[in-house]
C-alpha positions as CSV (number, residue, x, y, z in Angstrom):
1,X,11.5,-10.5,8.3
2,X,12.2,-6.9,7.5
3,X,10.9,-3.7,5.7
4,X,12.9,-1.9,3.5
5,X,12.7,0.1,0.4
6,X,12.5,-0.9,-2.9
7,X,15.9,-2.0,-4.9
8,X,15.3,-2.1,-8.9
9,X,16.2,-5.7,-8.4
10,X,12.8,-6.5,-6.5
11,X,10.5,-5.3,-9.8
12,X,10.1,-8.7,-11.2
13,X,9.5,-10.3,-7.2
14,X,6.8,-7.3,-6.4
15,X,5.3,-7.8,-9.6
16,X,4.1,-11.6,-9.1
17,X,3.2,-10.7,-5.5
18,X,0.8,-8.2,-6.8
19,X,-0.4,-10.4,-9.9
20,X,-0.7,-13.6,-7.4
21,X,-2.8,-11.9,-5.2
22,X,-4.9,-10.1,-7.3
23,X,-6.0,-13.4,-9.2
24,X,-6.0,-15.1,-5.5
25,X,-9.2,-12.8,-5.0
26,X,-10.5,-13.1,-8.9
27,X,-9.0,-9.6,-9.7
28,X,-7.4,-8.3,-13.2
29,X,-4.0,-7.8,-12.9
30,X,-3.7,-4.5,-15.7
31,X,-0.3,-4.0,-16.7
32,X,-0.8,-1.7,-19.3
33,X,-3.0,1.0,-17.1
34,X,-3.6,0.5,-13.5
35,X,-0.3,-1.4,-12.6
36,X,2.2,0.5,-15.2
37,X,3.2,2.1,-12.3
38,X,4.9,-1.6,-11.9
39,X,7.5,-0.6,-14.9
40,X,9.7,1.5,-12.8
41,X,8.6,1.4,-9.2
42,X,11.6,4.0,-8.3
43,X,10.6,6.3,-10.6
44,X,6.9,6.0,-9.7
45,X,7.1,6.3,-6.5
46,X,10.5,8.1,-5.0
47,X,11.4,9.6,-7.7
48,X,7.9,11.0,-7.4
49,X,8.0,11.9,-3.7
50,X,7.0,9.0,-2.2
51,X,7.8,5.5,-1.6
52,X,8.0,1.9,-1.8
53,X,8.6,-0.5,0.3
54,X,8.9,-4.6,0.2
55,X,8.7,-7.1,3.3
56,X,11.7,-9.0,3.1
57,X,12.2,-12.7,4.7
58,X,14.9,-14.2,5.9
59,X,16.5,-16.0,2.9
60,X,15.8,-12.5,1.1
61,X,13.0,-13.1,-0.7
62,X,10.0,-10.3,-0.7
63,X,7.1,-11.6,0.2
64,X,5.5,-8.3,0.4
65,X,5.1,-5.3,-1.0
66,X,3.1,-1.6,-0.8
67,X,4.0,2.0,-2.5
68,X,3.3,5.7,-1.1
69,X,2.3,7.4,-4.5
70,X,1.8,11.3,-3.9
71,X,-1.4,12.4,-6.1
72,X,-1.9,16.3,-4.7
73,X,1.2,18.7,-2.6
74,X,-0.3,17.2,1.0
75,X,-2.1,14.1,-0.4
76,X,-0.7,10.5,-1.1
77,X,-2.5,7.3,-2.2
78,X,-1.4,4.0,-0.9
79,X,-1.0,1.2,-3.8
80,X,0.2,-2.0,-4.3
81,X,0.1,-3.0,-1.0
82,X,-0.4,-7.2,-1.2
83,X,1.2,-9.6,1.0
84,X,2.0,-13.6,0.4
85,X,-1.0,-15.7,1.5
86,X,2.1,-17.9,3.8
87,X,3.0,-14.1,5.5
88,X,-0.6,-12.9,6.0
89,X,-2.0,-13.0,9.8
90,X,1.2,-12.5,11.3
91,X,1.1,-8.6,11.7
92,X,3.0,-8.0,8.6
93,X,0.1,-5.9,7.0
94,X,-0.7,-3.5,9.9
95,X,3.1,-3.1,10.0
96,X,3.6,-2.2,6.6
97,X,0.7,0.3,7.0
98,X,2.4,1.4,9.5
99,X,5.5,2.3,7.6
100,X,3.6,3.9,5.2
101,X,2.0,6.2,7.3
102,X,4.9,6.6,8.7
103,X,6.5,7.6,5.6
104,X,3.7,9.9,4.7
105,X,3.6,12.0,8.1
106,X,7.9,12.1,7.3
107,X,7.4,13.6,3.5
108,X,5.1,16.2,4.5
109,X,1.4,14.7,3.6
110,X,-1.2,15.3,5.7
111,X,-4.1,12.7,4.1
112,X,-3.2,9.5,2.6
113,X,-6.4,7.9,0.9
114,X,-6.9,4.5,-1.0
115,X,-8.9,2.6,-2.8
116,X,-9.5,-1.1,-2.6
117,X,-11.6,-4.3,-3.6
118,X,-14.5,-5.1,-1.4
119,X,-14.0,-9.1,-1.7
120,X,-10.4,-8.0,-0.2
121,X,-12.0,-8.2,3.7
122,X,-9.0,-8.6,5.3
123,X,-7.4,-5.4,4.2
124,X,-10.4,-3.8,4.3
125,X,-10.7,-4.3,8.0
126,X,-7.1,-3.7,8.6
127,X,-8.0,-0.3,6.9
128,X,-10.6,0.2,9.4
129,X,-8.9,-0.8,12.6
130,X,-6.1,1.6,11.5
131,X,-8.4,4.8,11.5
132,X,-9.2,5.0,7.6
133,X,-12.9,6.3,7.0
134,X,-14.9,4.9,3.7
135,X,-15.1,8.1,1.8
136,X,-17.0,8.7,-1.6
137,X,-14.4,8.9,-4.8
138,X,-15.1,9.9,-8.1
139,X,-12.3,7.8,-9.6
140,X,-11.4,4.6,-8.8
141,X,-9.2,1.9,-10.7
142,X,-11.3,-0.4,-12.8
143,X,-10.8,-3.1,-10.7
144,X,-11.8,-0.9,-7.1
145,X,-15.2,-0.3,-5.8
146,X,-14.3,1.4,-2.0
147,X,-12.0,3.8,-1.3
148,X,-11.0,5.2,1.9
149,X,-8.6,8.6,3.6
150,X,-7.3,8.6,6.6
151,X,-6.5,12.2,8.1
152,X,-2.8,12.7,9.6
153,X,-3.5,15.5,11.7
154,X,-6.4,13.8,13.4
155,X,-5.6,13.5,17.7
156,X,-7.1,10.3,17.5
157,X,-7.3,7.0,16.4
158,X,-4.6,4.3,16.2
159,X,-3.1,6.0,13.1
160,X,-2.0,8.5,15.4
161,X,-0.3,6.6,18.2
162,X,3.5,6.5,18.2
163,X,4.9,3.5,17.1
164,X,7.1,1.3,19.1
């Protein structure tokens, strides 16, 4: 499997990955507010200044999926980022955090924060184990109760370690 950007080809693919999962975990998938983003996922996220990226197996199929979406000049939210229930253990997740980070440190952000669904454990301690703190938020989307930041310039943590 692979991690690659986006292609407009992969909207209606990253789509059902993000409505499977959300209804996997008894979640509203919302795509006239909190997933419209879903509509143009190059426009919405490198054509904002961020990115998007989809795990890619090896017949080509994405069986992942998880978006950089900038929100202030040094500040970018994570979003969107669901995996296949068949990909899901393997690594694939803390990988594809990985990129993201990655991809934030690369554009210039120095925080990257998120919010999330408390019945959505896993992630939530992938989140964790990464370095991201729980941090009060005054918005979240209708269907998030936790959000979290992570701080690039921080010395330590596992956010921080270079990646091999």
């Amino acid at each position: 499997m692979t991690i690659r950007d986006v292609r407009p080809a992969d909207a209606p693919a990253v789509r059902r990955i993000v409505s499977d999962v959300l209804h996997e975990y008894g979640l509203a998938f919302d795509p006239l507010v909190t997933d419209a983003d879903l509509d143009d996922l190059t426009a919405n996220y490198p054509g904002r200044g961020g990115c998007f990226r989809v795990i890619v197996n090896e017949p080509g199929d994405v069986v992942g999926c998880g978006g950089l979406y900038p929100l202030e000049e040094r500040v970018a939210e994570i979003r969107k980022m669901y995996l296949q229930p068949a990909v899901r253990g393997q690594g694939w997740g803390r990988k594809l955090l990985e990129d993201l980070v990655g991809a934030a440190r690369a554009l210039g952000f120095s925080r990257v924060t998120l919010e999330t669904a408390s019945v959505l454990k896993e992630a939530i301690a992938l989140y964790r184990a990464f370095g991201f703190v729980e941090v009060p938020r005054d918005h979240l989307a209708s269907r998030c109760d936790t959000a979290f930041s992570l701080d690039l310039n921080s010395p330590s943590g596992p956010a921080s370690a270079p990646r091999g």
